[in-house]
C-alpha positions in Angstrom: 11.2 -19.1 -36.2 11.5 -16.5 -33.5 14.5 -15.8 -31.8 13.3 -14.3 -28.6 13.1 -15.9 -25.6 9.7 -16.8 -24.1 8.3 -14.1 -22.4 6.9 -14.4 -18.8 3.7 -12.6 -18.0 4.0 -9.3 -15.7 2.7 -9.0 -12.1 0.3 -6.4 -12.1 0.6 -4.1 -9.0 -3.1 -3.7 -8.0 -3.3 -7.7 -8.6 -1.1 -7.7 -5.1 -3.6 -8.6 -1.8 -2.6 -5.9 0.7 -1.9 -9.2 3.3 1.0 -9.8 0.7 2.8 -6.1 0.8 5.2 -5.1 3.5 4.1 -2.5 6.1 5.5 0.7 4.8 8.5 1.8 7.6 8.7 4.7 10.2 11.4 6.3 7.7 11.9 6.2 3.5 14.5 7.2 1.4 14.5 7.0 -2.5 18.2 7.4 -3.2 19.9 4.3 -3.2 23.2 5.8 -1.1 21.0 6.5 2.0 20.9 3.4 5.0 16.9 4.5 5.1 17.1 3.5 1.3 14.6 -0.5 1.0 13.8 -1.3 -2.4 11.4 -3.5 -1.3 9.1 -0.7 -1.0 9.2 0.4 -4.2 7.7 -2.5 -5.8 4.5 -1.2 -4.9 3.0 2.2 -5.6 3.1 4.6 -2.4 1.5 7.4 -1.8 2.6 10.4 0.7 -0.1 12.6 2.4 1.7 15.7 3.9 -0.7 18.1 5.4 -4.3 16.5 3.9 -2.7 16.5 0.3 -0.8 13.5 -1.4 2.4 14.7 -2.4 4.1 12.9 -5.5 7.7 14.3 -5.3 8.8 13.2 -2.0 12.4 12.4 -2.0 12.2 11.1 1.6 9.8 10.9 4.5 10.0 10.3 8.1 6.2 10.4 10.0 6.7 9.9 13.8 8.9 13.0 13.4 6.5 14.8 10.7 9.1 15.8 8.0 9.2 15.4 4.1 12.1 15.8 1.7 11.2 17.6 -1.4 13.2 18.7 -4.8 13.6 22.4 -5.0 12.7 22.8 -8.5 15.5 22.2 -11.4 18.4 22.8 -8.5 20.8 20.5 -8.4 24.2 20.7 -6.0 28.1 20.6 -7.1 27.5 16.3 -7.8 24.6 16.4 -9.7 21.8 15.3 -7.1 18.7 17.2 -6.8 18.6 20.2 -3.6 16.6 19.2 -1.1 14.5 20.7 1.3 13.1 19.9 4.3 9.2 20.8 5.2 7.8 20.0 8.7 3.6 18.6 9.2 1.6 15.8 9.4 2.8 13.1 7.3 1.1 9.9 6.3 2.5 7.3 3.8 0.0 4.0 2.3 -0.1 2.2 -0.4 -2.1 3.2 -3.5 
């Protein structure tokens, strides 16, 4: 007899129609504190373009003002959170 409970098959991410995902927003925070912070998003797998190359380490992104927010390396401030810093271009955010 097996103890576990049933298990429920997974959603696969690229089985998602594009029609069905929300349309990625002006402004995108990862961290959770932030009020730019949706989870919504983050269902799905995004990818950030910042000056012709897609950028994987982007903390947060804003495009109509053409800003990214990146780790600097290892550095992390007085609370434990990763130092960012702020790099100005083109910015473009989609869906993989």
């Amino acid at each position: 007899m097996n103890d576990t409970p049933a298990s429920t098959p997974a959603t696969d991410v690229a089985s998602v129609p594009a029609a069905e995902r929300p349309a990625l927003p002006d402004r995108l925070c990862t961290d959770a504190r932030s009020p730019f912070h949706r989870p919504e998003f983050f269902e799905h797998d995004i990818v950030i373009r910042y000056n012709g190359k897609d950028r994987f380490d982007v903390e947060e992104y804003c495009i109509s003002e053409g800003w990214i927010k990146v780790p600097v390396g290892k550095k992390v401030d007085r609370r434990g959170y990763p130092l960012l810093i702020k790099l100005k271009g083109t910015v473009e955010a989609f869906y993989r």
